[in-house]
N, C-alpha and C positions, 0 to 999 in steps of 0.2 A: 504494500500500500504506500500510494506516496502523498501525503498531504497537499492540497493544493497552493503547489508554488506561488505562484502570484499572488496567494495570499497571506504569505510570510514575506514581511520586508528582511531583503537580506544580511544586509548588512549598515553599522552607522555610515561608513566611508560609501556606500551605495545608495544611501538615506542623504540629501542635499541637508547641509544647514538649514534651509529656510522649510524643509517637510513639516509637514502636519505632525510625523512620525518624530523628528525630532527634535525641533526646540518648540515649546510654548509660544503665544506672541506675549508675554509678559516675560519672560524671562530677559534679564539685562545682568544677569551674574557672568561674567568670563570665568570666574572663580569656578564656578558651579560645571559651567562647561569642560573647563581642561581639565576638570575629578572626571568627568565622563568619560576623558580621553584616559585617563589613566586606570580607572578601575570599573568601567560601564559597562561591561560585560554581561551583568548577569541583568541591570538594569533595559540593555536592549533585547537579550532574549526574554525577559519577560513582555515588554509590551509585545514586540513580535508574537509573543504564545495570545498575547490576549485580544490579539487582533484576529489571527486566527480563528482563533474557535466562539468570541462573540464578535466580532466585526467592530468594536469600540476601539475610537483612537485614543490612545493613551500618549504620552509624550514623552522621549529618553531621555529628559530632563524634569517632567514634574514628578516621573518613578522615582531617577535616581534623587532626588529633593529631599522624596518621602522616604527612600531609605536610609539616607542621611540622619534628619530627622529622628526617626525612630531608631537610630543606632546598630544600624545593619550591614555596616561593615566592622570587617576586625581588619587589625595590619596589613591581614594574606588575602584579606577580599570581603565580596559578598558571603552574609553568614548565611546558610543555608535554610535554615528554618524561618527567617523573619523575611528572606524574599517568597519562600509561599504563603505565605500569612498576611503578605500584601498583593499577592497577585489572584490570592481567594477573595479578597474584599472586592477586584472586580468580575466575579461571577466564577469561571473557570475554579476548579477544586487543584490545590496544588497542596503537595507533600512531599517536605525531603527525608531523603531516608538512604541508606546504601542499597544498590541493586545489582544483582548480580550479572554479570555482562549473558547469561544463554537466556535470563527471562526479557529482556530489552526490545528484540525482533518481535517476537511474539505479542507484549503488551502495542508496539506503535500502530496495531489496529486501532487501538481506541484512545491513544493517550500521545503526548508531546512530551521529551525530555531535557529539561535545562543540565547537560553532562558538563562533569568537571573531566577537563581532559588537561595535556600538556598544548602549550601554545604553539601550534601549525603541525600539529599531530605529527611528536619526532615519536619515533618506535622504541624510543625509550623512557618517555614520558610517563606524568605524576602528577595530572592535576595543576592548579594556579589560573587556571582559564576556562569560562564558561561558553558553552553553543548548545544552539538548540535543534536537538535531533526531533526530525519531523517525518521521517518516511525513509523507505528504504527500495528498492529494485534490485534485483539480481544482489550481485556479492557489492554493494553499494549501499550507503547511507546517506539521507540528503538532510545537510546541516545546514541552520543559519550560522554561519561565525562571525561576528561582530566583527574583526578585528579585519584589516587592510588584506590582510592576508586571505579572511574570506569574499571579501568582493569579486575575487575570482574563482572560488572555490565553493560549490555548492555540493557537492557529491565526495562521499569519503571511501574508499575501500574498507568494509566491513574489518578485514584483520587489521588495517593499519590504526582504525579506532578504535578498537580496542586495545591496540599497543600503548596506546595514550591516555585511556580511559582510566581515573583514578576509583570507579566504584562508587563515586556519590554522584545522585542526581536531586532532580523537586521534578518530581511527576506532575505533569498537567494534564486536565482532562474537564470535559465537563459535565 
């Protein structure tokens, strides 16, 4: 099953400044913005997941705001449990939890995954960087990765994501 593309924005660097997707028209924080560049990761796969499955635009700047806000980073990132417990406030059911990489395929019938993998999926990788797994074909997995590096990369080879895959996800679904 592959979730419909077009209806996951890809990525921030494929998301223009001035998108619906990602900045507010109130927002005048530079401040607020260059945190996004540095640790927004988990802030734009979420609205992405929430765009998806309720069609509501949410903004990568008034998410990440709200997770600020409510203290949902630590040093090493997004905390796993307080970015589902804001991304349940808009509709979608989200829960983190560790998953074991054979139950993954089988649940994206019916669910979206915010994965912590390593950053540009090395095959030795451990986590530090969030995407979101949305569908799969053949020995392929189709990720939004936020980062520059996914603006050209939508589809992952099943084994090399898992070589990268650190075991924690936030299950979405609705």
């Amino acid at each position: 099953m592959i979730t419909e593309v077009s209806r996951v924005p890809q990525s921030r660097h494929a998301i223009p400044p001035k998108s619906r997707f990602y900045r507010s028209a109130n927002c005048r924080s530079e401040e607020l913005l260059a945190d996004v560049e540095k640790r927004g990761c988990g802030s734009c796969c979420a609205v992405a997941a929430i765009h998806a499955l309720t069609g509501k635009t949410v903004t990568v700047d008034s998410f990440h705001e709200t997770m600020r806000v409510r203290e949902g980073f630590s040093e090493r990132g997004a905390i796993h449990h307080r970015l589902a417990e804001i991304i349940s406030e808009f509709g979608p059911r989200a829960h983190a939890a560790p998953f074991s990489s054979g139950a993954i395929r089988s649940a994206l019938s019916d669910a979206m995954f915010i994965c912590s993998v390593g950053y540009k999926f090395p095959v030795e990788g451990c986590g530090g960087h969030l995407v979101l797994l949305h569908g799969w074909r053949g020995n392929h997995f189709a990720v939004m990765d936020p980062s520059g590096w996914g603006a050209d990369h939508r589809m992952i080879q099943i084994k090399r994501f898992f070589a990268s895959y650190a075991g924690r996800v936030i299950k979405v679904q609705m």
